[in-house]
mmCIF file of the C-alpha atoms, coordinates in Angstrom:
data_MODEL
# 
_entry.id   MODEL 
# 
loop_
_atom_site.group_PDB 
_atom_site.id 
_atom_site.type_symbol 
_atom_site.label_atom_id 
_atom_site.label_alt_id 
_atom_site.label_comp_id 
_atom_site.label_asym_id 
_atom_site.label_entity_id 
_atom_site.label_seq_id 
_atom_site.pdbx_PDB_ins_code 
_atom_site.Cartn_x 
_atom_site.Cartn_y 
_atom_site.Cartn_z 
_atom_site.occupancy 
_atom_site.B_iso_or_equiv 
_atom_site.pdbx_formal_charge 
_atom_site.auth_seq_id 
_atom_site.auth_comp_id 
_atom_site.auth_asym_id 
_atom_site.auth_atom_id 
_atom_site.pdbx_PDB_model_num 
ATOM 1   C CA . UNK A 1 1   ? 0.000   0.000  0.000   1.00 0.00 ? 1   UNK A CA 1 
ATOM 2   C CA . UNK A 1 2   ? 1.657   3.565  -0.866  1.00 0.00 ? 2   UNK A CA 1 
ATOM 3   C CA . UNK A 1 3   ? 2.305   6.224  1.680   1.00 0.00 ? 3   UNK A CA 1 
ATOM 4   C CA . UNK A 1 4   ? 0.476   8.400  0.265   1.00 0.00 ? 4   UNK A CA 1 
ATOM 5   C CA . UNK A 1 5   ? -3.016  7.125  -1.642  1.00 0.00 ? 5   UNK A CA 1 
ATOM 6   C CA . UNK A 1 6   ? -5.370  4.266  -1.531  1.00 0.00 ? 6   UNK A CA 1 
ATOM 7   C CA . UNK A 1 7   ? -8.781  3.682  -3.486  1.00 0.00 ? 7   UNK A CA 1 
ATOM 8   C CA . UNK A 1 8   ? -11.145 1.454  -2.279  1.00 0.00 ? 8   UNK A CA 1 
ATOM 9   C CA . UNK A 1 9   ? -14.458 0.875  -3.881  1.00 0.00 ? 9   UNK A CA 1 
ATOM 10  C CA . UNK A 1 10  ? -16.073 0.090  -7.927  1.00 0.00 ? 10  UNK A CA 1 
ATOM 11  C CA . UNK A 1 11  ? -14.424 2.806  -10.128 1.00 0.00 ? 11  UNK A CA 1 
ATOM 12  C CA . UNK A 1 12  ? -17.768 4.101  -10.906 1.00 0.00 ? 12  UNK A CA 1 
ATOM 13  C CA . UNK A 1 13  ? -19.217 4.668  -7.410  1.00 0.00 ? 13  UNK A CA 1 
ATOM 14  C CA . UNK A 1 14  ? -19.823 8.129  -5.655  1.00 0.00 ? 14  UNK A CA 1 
ATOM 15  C CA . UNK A 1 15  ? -16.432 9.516  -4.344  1.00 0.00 ? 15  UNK A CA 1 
ATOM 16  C CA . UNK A 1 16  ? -15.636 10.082 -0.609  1.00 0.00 ? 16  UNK A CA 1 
ATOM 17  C CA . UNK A 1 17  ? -12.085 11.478 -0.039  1.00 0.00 ? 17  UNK A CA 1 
ATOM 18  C CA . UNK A 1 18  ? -11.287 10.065 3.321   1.00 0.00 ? 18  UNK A CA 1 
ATOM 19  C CA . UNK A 1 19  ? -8.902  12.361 5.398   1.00 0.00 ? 19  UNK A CA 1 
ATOM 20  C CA . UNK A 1 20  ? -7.549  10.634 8.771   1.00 0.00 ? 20  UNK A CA 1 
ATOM 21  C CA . UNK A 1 21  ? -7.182  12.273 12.440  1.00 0.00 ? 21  UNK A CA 1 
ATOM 22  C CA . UNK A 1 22  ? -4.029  14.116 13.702  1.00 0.00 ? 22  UNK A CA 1 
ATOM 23  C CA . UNK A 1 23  ? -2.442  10.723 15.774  1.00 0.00 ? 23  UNK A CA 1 
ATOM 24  C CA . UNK A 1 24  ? -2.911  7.870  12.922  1.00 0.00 ? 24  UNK A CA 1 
ATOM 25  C CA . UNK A 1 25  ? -2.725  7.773  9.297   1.00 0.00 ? 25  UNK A CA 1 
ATOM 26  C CA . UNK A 1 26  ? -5.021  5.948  7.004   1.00 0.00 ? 26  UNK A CA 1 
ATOM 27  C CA . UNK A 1 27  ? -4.139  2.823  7.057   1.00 0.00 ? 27  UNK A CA 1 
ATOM 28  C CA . UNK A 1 28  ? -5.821  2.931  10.934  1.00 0.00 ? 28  UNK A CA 1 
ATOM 29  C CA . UNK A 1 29  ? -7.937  0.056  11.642  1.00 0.00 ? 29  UNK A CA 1 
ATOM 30  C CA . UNK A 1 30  ? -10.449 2.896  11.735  1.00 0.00 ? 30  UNK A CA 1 
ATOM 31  C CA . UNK A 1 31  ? -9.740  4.397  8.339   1.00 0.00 ? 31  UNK A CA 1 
ATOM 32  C CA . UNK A 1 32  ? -9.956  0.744  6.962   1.00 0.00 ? 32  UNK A CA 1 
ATOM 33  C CA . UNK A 1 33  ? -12.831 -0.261 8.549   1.00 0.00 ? 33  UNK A CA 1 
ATOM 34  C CA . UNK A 1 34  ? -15.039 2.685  7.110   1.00 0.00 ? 34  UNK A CA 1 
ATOM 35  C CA . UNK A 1 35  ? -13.353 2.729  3.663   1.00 0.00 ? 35  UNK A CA 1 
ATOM 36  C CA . UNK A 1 36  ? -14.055 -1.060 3.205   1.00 0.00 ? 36  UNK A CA 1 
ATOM 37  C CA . UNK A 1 37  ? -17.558 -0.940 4.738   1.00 0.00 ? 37  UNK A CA 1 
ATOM 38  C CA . UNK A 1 38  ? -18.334 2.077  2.525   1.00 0.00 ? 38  UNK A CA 1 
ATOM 39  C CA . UNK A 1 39  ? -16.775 -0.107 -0.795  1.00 0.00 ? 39  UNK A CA 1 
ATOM 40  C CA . UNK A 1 40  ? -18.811 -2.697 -0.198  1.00 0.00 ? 40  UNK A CA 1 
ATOM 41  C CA . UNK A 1 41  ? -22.049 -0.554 -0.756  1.00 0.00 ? 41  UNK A CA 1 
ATOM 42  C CA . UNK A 1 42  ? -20.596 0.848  -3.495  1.00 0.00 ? 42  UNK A CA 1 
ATOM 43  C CA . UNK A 1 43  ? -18.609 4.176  -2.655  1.00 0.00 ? 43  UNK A CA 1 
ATOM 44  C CA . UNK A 1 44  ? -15.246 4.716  -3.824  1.00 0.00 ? 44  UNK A CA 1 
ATOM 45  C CA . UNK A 1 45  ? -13.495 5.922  -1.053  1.00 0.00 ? 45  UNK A CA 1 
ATOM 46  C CA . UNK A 1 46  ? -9.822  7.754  -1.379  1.00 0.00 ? 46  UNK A CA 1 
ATOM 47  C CA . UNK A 1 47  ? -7.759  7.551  1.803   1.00 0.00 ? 47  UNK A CA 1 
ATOM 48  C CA . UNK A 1 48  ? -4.754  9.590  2.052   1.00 0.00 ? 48  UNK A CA 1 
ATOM 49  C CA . UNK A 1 49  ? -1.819  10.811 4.438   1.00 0.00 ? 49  UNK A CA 1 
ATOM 50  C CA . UNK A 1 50  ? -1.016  14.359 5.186   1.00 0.00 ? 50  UNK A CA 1 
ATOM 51  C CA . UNK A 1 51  ? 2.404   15.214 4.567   1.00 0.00 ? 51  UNK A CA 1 
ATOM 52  C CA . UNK A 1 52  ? 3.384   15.033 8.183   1.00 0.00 ? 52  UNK A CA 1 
ATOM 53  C CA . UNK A 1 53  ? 2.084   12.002 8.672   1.00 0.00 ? 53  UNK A CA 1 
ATOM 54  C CA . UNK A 1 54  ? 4.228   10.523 5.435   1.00 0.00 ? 54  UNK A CA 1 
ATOM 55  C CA . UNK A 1 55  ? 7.428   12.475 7.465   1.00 0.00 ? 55  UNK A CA 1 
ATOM 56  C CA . UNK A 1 56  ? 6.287   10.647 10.516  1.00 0.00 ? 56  UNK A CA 1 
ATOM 57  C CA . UNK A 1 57  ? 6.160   7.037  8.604   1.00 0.00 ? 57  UNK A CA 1 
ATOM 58  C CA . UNK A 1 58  ? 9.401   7.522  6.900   1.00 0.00 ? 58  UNK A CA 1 
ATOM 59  C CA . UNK A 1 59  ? 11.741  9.076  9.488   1.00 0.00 ? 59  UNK A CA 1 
ATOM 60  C CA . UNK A 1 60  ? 9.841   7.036  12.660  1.00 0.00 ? 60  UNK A CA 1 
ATOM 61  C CA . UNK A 1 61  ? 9.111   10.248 14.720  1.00 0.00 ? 61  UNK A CA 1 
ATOM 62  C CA . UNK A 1 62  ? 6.137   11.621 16.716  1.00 0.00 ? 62  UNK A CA 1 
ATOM 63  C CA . UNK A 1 63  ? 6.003   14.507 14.570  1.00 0.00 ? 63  UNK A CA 1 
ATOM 64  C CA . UNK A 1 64  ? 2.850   16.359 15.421  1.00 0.00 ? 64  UNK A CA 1 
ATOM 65  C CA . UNK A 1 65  ? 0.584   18.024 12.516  1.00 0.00 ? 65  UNK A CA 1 
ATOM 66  C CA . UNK A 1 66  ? 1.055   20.707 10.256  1.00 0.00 ? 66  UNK A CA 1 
ATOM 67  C CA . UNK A 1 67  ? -1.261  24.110 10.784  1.00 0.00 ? 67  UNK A CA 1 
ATOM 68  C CA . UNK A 1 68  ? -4.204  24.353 9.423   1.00 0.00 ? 68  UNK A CA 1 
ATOM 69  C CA . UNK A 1 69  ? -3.337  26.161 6.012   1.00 0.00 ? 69  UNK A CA 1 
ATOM 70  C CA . UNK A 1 70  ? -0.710  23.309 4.794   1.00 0.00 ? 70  UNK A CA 1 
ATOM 71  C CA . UNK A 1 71  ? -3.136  20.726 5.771   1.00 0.00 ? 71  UNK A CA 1 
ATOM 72  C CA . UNK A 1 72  ? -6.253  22.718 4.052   1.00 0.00 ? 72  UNK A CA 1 
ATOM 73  C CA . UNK A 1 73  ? -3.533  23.229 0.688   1.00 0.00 ? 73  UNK A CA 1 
ATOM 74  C CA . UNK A 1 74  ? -3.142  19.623 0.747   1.00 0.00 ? 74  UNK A CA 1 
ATOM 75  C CA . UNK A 1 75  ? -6.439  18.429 1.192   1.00 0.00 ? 75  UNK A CA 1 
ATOM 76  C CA . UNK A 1 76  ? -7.186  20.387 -1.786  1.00 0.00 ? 76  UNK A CA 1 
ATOM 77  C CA . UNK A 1 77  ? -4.396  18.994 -3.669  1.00 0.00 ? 77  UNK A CA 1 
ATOM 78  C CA . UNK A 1 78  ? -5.631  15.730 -3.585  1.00 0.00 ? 78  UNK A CA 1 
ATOM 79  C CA . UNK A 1 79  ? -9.174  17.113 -4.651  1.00 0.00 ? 79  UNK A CA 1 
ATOM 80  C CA . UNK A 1 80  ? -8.161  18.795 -7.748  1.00 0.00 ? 80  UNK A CA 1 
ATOM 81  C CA . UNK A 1 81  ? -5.505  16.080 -8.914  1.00 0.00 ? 81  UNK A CA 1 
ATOM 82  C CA . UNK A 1 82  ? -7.402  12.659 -7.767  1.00 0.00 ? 82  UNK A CA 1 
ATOM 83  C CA . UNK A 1 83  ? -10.856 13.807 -8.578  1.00 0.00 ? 83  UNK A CA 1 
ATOM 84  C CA . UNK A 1 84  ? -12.187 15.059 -11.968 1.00 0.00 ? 84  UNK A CA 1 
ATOM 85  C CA . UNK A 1 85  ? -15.644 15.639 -10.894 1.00 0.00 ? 85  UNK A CA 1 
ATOM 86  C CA . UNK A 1 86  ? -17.807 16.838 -6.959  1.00 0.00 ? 86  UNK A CA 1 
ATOM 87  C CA . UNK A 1 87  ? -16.943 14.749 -4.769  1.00 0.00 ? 87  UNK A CA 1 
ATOM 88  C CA . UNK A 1 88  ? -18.168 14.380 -1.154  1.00 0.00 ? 88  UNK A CA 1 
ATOM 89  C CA . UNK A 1 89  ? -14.932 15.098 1.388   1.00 0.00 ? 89  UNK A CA 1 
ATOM 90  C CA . UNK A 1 90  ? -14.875 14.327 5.353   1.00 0.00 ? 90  UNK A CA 1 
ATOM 91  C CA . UNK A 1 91  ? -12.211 12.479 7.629   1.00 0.00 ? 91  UNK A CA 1 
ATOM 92  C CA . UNK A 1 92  ? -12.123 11.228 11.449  1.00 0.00 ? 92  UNK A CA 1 
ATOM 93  C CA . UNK A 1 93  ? -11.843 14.475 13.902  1.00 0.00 ? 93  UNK A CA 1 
ATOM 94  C CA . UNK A 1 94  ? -9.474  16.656 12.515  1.00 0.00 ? 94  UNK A CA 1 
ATOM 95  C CA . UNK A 1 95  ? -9.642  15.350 9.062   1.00 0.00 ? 95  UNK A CA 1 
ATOM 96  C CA . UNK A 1 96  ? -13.308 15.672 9.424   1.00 0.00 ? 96  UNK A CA 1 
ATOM 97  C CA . UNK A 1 97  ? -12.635 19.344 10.684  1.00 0.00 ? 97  UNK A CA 1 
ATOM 98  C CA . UNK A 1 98  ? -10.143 20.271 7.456   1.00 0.00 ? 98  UNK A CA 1 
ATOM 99  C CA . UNK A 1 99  ? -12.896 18.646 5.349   1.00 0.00 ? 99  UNK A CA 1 
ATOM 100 C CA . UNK A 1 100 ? -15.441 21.675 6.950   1.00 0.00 ? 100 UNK A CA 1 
ATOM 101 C CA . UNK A 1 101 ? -13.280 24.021 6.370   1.00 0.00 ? 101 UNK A CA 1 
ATOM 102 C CA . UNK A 1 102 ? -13.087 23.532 2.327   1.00 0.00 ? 102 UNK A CA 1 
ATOM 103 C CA . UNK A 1 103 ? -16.973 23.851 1.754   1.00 0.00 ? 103 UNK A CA 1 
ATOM 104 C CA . UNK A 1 104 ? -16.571 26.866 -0.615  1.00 0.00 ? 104 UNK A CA 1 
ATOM 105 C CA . UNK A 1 105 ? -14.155 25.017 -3.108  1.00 0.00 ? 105 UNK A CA 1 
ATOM 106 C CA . UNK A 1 106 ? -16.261 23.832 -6.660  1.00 0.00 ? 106 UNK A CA 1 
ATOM 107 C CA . UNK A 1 107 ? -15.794 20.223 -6.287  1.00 0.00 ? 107 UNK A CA 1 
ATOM 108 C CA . UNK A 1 108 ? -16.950 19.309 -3.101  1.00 0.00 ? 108 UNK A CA 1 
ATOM 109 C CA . UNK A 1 109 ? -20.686 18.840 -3.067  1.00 0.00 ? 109 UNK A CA 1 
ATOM 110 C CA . UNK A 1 110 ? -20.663 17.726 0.631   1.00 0.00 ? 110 UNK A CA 1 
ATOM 111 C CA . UNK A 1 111 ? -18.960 17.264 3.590   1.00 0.00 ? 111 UNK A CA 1 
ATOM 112 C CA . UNK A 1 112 ? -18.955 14.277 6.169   1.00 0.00 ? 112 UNK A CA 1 
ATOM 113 C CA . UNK A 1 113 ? -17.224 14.894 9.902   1.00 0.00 ? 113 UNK A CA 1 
ATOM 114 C CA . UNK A 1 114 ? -16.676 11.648 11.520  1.00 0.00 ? 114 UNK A CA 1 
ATOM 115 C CA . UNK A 1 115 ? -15.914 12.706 15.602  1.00 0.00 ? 115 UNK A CA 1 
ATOM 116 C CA . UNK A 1 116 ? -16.011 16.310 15.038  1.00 0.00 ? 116 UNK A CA 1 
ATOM 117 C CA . UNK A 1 117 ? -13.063 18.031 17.451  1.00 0.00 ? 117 UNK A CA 1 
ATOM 118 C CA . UNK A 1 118 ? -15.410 20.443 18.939  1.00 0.00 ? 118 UNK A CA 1 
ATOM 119 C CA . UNK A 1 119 ? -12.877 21.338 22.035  1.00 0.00 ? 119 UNK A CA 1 
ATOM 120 C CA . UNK A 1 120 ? -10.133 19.383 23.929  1.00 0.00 ? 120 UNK A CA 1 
ATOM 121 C CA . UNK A 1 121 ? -11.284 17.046 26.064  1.00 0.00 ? 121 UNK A CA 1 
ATOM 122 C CA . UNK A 1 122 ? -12.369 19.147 29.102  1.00 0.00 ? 122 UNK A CA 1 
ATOM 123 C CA . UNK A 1 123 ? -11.664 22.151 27.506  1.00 0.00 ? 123 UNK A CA 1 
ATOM 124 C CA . UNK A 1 124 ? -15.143 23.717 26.357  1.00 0.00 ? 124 UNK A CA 1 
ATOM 125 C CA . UNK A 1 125 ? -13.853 27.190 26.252  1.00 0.00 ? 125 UNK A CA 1 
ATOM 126 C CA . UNK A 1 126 ? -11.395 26.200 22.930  1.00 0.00 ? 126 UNK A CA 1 
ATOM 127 C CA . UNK A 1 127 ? -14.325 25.602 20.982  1.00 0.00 ? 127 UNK A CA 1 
ATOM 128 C CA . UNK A 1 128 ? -13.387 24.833 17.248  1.00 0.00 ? 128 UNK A CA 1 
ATOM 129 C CA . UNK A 1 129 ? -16.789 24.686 15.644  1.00 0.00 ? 129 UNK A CA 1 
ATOM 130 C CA . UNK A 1 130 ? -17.784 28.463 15.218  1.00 0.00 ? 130 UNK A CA 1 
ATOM 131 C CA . UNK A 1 131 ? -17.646 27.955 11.145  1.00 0.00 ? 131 UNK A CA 1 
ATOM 132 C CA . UNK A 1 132 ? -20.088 25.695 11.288  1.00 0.00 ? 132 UNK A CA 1 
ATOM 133 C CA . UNK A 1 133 ? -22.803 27.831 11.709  1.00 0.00 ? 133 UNK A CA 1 
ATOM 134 C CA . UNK A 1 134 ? -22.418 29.274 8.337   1.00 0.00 ? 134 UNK A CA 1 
ATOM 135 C CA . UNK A 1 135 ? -21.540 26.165 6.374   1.00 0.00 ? 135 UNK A CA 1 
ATOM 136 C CA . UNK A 1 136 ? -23.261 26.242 3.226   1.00 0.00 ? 136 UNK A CA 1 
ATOM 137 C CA . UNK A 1 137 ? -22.610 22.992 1.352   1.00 0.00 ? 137 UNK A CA 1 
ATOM 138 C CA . UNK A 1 138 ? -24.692 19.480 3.022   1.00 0.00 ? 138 UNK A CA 1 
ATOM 139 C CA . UNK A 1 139 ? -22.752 18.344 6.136   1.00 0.00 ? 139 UNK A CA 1 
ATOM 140 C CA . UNK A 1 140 ? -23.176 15.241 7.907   1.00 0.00 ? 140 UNK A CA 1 
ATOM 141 C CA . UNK A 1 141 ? -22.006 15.279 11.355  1.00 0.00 ? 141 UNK A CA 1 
ATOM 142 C CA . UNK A 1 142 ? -21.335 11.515 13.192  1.00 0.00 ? 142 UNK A CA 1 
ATOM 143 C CA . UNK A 1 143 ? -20.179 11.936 16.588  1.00 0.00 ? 143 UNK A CA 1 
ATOM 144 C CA . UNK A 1 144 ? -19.987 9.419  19.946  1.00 0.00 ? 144 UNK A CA 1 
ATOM 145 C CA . UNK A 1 145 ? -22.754 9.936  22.357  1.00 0.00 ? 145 UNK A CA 1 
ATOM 146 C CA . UNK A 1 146 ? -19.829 9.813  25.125  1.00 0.00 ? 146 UNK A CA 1 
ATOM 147 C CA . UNK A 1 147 ? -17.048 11.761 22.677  1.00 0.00 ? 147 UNK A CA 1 
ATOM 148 C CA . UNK A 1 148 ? -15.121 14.357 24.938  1.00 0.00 ? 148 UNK A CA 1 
ATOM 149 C CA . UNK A 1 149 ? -14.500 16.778 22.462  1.00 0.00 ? 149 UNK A CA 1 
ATOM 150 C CA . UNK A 1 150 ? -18.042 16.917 21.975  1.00 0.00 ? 150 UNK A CA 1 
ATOM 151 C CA . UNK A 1 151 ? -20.838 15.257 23.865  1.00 0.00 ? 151 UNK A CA 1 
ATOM 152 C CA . UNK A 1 152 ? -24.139 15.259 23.153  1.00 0.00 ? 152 UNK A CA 1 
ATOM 153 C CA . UNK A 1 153 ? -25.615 17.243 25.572  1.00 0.00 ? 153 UNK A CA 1 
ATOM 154 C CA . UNK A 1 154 ? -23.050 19.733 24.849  1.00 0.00 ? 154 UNK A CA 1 
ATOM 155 C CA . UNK A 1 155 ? -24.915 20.124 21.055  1.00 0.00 ? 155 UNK A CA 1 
ATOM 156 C CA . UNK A 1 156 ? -28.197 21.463 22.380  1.00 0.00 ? 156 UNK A CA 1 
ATOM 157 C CA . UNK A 1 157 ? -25.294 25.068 22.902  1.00 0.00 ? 157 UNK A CA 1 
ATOM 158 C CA . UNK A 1 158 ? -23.899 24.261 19.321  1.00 0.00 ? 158 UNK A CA 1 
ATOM 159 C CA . UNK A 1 159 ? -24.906 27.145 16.916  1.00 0.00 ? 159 UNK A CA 1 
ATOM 160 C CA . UNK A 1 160 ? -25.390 25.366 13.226  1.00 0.00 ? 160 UNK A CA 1 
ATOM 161 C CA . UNK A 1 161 ? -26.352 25.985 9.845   1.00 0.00 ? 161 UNK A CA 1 
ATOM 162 C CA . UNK A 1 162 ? -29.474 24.645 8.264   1.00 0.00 ? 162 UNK A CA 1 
ATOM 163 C CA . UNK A 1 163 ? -26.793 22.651 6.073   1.00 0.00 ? 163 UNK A CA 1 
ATOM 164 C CA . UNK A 1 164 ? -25.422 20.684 8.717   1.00 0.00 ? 164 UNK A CA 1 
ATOM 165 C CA . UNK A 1 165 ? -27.150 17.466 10.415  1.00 0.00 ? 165 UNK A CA 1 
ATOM 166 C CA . UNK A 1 166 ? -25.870 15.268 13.238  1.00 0.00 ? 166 UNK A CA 1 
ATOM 167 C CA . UNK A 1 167 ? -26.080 12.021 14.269  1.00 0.00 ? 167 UNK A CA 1 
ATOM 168 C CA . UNK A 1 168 ? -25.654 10.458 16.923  1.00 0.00 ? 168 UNK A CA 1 
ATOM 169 C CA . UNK A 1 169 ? -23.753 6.762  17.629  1.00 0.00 ? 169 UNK A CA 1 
ATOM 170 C CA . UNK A 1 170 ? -24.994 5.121  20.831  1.00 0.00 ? 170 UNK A CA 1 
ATOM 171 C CA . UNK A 1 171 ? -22.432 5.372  23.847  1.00 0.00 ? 171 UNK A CA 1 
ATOM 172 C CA . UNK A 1 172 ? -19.824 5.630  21.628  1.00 0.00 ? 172 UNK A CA 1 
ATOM 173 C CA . UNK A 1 173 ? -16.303 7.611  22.679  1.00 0.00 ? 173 UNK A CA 1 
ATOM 174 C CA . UNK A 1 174 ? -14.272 9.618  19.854  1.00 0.00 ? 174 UNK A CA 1 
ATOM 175 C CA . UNK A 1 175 ? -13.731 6.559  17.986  1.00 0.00 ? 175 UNK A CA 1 
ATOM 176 C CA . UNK A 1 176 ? -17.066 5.354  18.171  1.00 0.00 ? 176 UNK A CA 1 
ATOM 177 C CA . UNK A 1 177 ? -16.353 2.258  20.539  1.00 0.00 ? 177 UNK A CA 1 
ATOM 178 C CA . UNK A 1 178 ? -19.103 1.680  23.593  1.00 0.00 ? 178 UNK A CA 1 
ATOM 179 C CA . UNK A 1 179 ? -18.819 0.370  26.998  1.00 0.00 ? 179 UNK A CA 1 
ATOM 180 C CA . UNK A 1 180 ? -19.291 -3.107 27.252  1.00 0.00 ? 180 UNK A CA 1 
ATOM 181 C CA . UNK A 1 181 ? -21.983 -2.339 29.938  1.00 0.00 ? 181 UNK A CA 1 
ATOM 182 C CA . UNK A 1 182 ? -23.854 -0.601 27.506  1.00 0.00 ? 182 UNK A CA 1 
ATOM 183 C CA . UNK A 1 183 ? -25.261 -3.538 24.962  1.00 0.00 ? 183 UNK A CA 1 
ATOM 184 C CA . UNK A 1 184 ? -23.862 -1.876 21.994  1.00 0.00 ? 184 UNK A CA 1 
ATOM 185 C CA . UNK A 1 185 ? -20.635 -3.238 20.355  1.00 0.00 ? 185 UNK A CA 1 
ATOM 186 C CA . UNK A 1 186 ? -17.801 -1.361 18.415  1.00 0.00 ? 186 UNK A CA 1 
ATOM 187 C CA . UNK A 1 187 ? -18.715 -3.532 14.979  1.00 0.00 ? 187 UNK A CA 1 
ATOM 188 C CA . UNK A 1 188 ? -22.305 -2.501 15.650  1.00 0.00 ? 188 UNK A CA 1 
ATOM 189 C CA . UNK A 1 189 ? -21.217 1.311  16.096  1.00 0.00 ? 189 UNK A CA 1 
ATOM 190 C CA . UNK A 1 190 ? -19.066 0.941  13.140  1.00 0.00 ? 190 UNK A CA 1 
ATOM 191 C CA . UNK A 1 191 ? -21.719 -0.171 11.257  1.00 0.00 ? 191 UNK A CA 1 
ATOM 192 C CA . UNK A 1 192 ? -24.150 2.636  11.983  1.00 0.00 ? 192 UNK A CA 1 
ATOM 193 C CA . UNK A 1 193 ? -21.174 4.961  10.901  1.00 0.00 ? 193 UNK A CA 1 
ATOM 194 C CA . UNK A 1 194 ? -20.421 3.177  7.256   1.00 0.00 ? 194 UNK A CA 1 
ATOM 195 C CA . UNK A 1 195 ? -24.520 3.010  6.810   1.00 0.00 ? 195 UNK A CA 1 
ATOM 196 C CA . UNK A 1 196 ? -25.208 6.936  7.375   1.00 0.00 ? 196 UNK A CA 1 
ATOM 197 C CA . UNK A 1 197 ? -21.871 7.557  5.841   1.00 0.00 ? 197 UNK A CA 1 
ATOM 198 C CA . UNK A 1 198 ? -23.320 5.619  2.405   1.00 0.00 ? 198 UNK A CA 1 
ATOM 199 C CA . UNK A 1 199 ? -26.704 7.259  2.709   1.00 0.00 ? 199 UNK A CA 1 
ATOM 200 C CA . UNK A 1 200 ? -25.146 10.987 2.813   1.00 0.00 ? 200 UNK A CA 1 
ATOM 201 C CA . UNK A 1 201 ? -22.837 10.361 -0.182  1.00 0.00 ? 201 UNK A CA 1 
ATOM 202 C CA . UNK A 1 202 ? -25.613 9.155  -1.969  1.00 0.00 ? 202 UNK A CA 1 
ATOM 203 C CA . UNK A 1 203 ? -28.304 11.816 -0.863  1.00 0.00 ? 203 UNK A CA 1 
ATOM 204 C CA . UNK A 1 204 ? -25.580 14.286 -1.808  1.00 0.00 ? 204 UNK A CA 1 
ATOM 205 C CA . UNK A 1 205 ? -24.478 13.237 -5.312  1.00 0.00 ? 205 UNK A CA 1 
ATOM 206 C CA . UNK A 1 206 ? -28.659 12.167 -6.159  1.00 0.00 ? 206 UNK A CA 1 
ATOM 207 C CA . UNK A 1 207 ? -29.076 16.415 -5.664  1.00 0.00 ? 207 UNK A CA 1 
ATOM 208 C CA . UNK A 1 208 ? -26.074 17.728 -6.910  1.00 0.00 ? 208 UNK A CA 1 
# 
C-alpha cells in the first residue's frame, strides 16, 4: 500500500475522499474499517496521508501536525488532482474538521465529519466549531454519544447551519467504541457509521 493514496471501492461509485485524524494515518484500523464498509455498498473511497504524517512514517518520529493552512492546501491537492468531478470530502476528527473548512471550493458537493473536534477534552472554552454555523454545502455530522470533544448534551449550545445534520452513535467515545456495559458493540457502532456515511454520499451526489 503507498504512503500516500489508496482507493477502495467500484471505479464508478460516488467519491468520498477520506482524510484521517491528527495521531494515525489511514491505514488505521479505523480508516480501513469505514473505507471497506463504505466499498462494499458501493462508494469509492480515497484515503490519504497528510504530509506530516508521510514524514512521521518515513523518518519514525512523533512529529505532530502541520497548521491548518498546509493541511487545508493539501487536502485540496488531492481534490483537484485525484478527482475530476464533486466529490463528497470528510475524515475522522481533525480530518473531518479540514474537510469543513473547504466547503466553498467547486468540487466538493458535501462534507462528512466523523468525531467532530469540537474542544479538547475538558476544555469547552477552545471551541473549534464556530464555522459551522455558516456552512453552506450538506454536512453530515457523526459523533460518539460519550465523545469528549463533543458530547451530546453539549450540542443542544452548538450554533449550526441549516446545512449541517448530526447524528448520533450510541455510547460511543471519539472513535465510536461503547462500553461493554452498555449492549452496543464497536462492529455494531461501526456499522451505523459506514450506513449513514453511504446514505449521505448518496443523498448528496442524487441532488447535486
Amino acid at each position: 500500500m503507498s504512503n500516500q493514496l489508496q482507493w477502495d471501492g467500484p471505479e464508478t461509485g460516488p467519491i468520498f475522499v477520506f482524510a484521517h485524524g491528527a495521531g494515525a494515518g489511514m491505514d488505521h484500523e479505523f480508516m480501513q474499517n469505514v473505507s471497506k464498509g463504505l466499498a462494499q455498498q458501493g462508494i469509492r473511497v480515497l484515503r490519504f496521508n497528510f504530509p506530516y504524517m508521510v514524514r512521521r512514517m518515513e523518518e519514525g518520529t512523533k512529529r505532530p501536525p502541520d497548521r491548518a493552512p498546509k493541511l487545508l492546501d493539501a487536502f485540496t491537492d488531492i481534490i483537484e488532482t485525484q478527482c475530476s468531478g464533486p466529490v463528497v470530502i470528510g475524515g475522522k476528527s481533525m480530518g473531518g474538521r479540514m474537510a469543513s473548512w473547504l466547503g466553498e471550493h467547486e468540487q466538493v458537493a458535501g462534507i462528512a465529519c466523523l468525531g467532530f473536534p469540537f474542544h479538547p477534552p475538558g476544555k469547552p472554552e477552545k471551541f473549534k466549531g464556530d464555522h459551522l454555523a455558516t456552512v453552506a454545502k450538506p454536512c453530515l455530522i457523526l459523533q460518539g454519544e460519550r465523545d469528549t470533544f463533543g458530547k451530546q448534551e453539549e450540542f443542544a449550545d452548538f450554533i449550526f447551519s441549516p446545512h449541517v445534520r448530526y447524528q448520533f452513535i450510541p455510547d460511543g467515545d471519539h472513535g465510536f467504541k461503547p462500553r461493554k456495559r452498555s449492549g452496543y458493540t464497536e462492529e455494531g457502532n461501526i456499522k451505523q457509521v459506514v450506513d449513514a456515511l453511504s446514505l449521505f454520499i448518496r443523498e448528496v451526489y442524487n441532488e447535486y
